[in-house]
N, C-alpha and C positions, 0 to 999 in steps of 0.2 A: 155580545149584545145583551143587555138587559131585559128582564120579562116584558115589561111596558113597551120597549121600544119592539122585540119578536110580538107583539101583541096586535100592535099598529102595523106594521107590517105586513099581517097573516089577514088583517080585517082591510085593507087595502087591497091586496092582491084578489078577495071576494068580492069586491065590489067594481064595477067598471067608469061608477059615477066617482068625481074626486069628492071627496068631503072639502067642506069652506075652511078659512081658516079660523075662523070665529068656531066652528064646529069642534076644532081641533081644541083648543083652547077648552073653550064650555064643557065640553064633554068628560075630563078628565081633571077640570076643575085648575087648571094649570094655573099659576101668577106669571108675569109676562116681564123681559128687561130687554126696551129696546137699546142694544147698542147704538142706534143711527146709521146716514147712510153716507157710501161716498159724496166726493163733490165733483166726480164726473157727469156729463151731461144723460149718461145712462144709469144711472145710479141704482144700486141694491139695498134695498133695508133690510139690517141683518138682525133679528128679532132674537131669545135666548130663554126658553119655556121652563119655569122651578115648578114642583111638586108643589100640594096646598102645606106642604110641612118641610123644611131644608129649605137650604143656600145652597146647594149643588145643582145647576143646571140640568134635566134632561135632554135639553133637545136642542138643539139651532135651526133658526127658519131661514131662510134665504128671499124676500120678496122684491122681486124685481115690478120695477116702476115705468118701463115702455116696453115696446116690441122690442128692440135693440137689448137689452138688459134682459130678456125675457128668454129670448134666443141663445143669451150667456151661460144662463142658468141650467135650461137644453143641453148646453153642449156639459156643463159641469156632472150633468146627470150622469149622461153617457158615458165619460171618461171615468167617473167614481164607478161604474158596472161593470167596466174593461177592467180595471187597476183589479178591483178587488174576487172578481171572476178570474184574473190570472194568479189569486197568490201573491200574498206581499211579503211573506214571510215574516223576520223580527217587527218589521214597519207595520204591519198591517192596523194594530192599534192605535198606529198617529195619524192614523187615515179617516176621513169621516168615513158612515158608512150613511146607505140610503133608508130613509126609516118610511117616508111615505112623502106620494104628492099632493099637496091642497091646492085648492084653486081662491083665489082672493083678490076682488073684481076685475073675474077676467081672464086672469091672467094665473099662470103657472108658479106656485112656490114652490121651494125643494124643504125637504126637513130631514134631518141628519142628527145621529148621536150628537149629543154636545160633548166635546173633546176637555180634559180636564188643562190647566198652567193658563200664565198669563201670558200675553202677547210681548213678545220680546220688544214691541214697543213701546210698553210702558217703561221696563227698563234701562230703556234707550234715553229717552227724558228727563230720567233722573239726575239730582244736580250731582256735576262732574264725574258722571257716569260712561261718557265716550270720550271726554280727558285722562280715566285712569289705562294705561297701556294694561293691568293685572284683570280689570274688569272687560276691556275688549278682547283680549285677547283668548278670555275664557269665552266671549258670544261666538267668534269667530271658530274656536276650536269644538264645539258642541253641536253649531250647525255643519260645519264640517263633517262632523262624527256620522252624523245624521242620513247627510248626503251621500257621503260613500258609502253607510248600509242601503237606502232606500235604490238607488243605482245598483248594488250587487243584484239586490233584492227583484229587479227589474231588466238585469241587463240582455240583451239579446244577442247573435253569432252573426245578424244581417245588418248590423251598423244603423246609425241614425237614417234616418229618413231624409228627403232633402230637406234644407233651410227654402224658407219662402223667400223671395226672393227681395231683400229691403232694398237692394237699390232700386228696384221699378216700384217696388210702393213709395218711397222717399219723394223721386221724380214727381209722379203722381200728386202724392199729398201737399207737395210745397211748388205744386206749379206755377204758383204767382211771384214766389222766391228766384228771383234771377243768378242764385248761386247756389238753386239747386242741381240743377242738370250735374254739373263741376263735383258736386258733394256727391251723388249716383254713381258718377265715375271712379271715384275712388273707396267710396266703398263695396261696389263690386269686385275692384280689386281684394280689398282685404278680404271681403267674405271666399272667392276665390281661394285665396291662399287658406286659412282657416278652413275649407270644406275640404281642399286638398290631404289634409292629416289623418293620415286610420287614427280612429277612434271609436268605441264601443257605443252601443245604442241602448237607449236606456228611457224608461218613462221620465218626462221633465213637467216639473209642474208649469212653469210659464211668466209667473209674475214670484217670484219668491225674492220679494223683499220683506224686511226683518218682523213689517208688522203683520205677515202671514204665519209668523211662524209662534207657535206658543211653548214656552218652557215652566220649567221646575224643579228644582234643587239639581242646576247645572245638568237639564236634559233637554233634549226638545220632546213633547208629550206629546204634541199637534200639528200639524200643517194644515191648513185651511185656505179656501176661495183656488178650486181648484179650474175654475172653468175656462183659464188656457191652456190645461195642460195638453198632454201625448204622449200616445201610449211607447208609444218609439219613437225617439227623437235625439236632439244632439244635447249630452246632459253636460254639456260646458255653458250652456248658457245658464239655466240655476247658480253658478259657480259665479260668474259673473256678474248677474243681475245684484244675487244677498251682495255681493263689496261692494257695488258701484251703489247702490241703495242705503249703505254703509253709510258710505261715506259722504254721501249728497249733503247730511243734514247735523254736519259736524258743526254748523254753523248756527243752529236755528235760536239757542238761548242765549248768543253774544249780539250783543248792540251793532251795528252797521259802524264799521270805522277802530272796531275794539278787536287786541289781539283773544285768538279762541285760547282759552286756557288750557293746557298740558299739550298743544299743538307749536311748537317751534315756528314762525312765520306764517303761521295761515291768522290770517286777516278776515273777518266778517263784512261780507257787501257781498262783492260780485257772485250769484247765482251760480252753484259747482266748483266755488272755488276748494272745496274738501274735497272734489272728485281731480281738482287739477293736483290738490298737495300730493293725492294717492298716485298718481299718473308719475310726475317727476318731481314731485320734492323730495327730501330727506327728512329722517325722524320714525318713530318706532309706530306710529302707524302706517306709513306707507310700506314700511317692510312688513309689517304683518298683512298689509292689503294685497302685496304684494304677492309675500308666500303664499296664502290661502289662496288666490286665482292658481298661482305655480302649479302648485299639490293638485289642486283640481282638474288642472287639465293633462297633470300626468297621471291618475287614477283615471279618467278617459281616455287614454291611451295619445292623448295629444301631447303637441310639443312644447313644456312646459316655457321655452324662451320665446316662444310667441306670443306672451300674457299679454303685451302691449295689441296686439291686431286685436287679438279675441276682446279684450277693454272696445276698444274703438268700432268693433264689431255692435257690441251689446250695446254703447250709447245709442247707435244710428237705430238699432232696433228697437229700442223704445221710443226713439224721432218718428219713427216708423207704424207703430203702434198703442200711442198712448190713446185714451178716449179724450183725454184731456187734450185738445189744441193747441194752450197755451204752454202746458208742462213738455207736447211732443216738438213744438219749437224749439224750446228752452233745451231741449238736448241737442235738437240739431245743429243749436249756435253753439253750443260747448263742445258735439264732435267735430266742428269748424276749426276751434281753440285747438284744440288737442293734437289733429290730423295735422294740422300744419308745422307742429314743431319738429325739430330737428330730434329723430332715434338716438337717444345715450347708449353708449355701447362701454362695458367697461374695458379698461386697459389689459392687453394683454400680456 
């Protein structure tokens, strides 16, 4: 931790009033770079504090915009004081840490080191950046890397914790969907089968898609927006979420109607159609979508030929859980697609 940020910290901890955020700022003479906020209907604005001298960020602000988002931030606190009150080991510097809380009308901000690298989504964007198999499969193998130390780094002898239970929230949330109840049923099943497997417990961040994660000369330097994580949980899902997150937006800078380049028959339009080439088509991204879930759920101590449940698991749980209505739809009709096809099994 650097003196400024043990500074604010120790002058926080004295005080039981939060300072504002305008305080925070003025005080230390800060220059300000908002990155902006989601487009879910809870959304965070995620603000990024430089020194009156440098281009290097100290600080990231987290400011939530309703009770619902406010409450996020809450639980982000708390999980970032467990993780780092247990010992991260090698990981512990990809981790934010807590630097102090301001209040900014109203309502609860968080402020956290600011983590150094860029967001692996920027170069995700990049033109013909998820067409070259040598450039994916360096993202793929770095978070990987990643994962299995932060997992080591975390793992527990008590096993995950249970999964909440997505098919009674799916039910639930898509009660006016008349082929929900049908969709509840079968993914009980799978989640059933999938919670059946030993496998090791391990802190899971929650949302770990590619644009949480921040790198640098082929490392991950950062993980960030930690406010689903758990402290014990089941860390196949991390595993699945980065590929299926992967793969959703293999499509975003080809035309509707145009083949995707370096993609063998995937086609731009249909909404997950990169998540269906990963599922069952052929071609050197779907084997590496592939392997990388494999590997993952056998360093979890799962059964790595059950990639295909645990996929199908993690779509319904983002049906499940998105803020976003429209986006948790949009998965629920793509684990509709998926779950009904027929299991490939290869030749004996």
């Amino acid at each position: 931790m650097t003196v400024a940020a043990a500074t604010l910290e120790r002058r926080a901890a004295e005080t039981s009033r939060k300072r504002t955020l305008s305080e925070l700022v003025d005080g230390a003479g800060h220059r300000t770079l908002l990155l902006g906020s989601s487009k879910d209907p809870n959304a965070k604005v995620t603000m990024l504090l430089l020194p009156p001298a440098g281009d290097a960020p100290v600080f990231a602000v987290k400011i939530p915009t309703t009770a619902v988002a406010e409450r996020a931030v809450e639980a982000e606190v708390s999980v970032l004081r467990r993780l780092h009150g247990n010992g991260l080991a090698v990981v512990g510097d990809t981790i934010p840490r807590i630097v102090e809380l301001v209040e900014h009308r109203g309502r609860t901000a968080l402020v956290t080191n600011a983590l150094s690298g860029v967001p692996l989504s920027r170069l995700y964007v990049e033109r013909r950046h998820t067409g070259s198999a040598r450039l994916v499969a360096r993202d793929f193998a770095v978070v990987g890397e990643w994962l299995r130390r932060f997992q080591d780094a975390t793992a527990t002898v008590s096993g995950p914790e249970t999964r909440t239970r997505i098919a009674d929230t799916i039910r639930e949330r898509f009660a006016d969907d008349t082929g929900a109840a049908a969709d509840a049923v079968q993914v009980a099943e799978l989640e059933a089968k999938v919670s059946a497997q030993a496998r090791i417990g391990t802190a899971v961040h929650g949302d770990f898609w590619f644009g949480n994660v921040l790198v640098c000369n082929d490392c991950v330097t950062g993980v960030v927006d930690w406010e689903a994580a758990a402290v014990c949980g089941d860390p196949t899902r991390d595993v699945v979420r980065f590929a299926l997150s992967y793969a959703l937006y293999l499509d975003r800078r080809t035309r509707r109607g145009k083949r995707v380049r370096g993609h063998d028959g995937l086609v731009a339009g249909r909404w997950g159609t990169g998540v269906e080439l990963a599922f069952d088509g052929s071609g050197w991204f779907p084997e590496l979508f592939r392997g990388f879930v494999r590997d993952g759920l056998a360093h979890a101590g799962a059964e790595p030929a059950a990639w295909r449940e645990h996929v199908l698991v993690g779509i319904a749980e983002v049906a499940a859980t998105a803020d976003d209505p429209a986006f948790a739809a949009r998965h629920l009709e793509l684990f509709r697609r998926l779950a009904r096809r027929p299991v490939w099994r290869a030749p004996e």
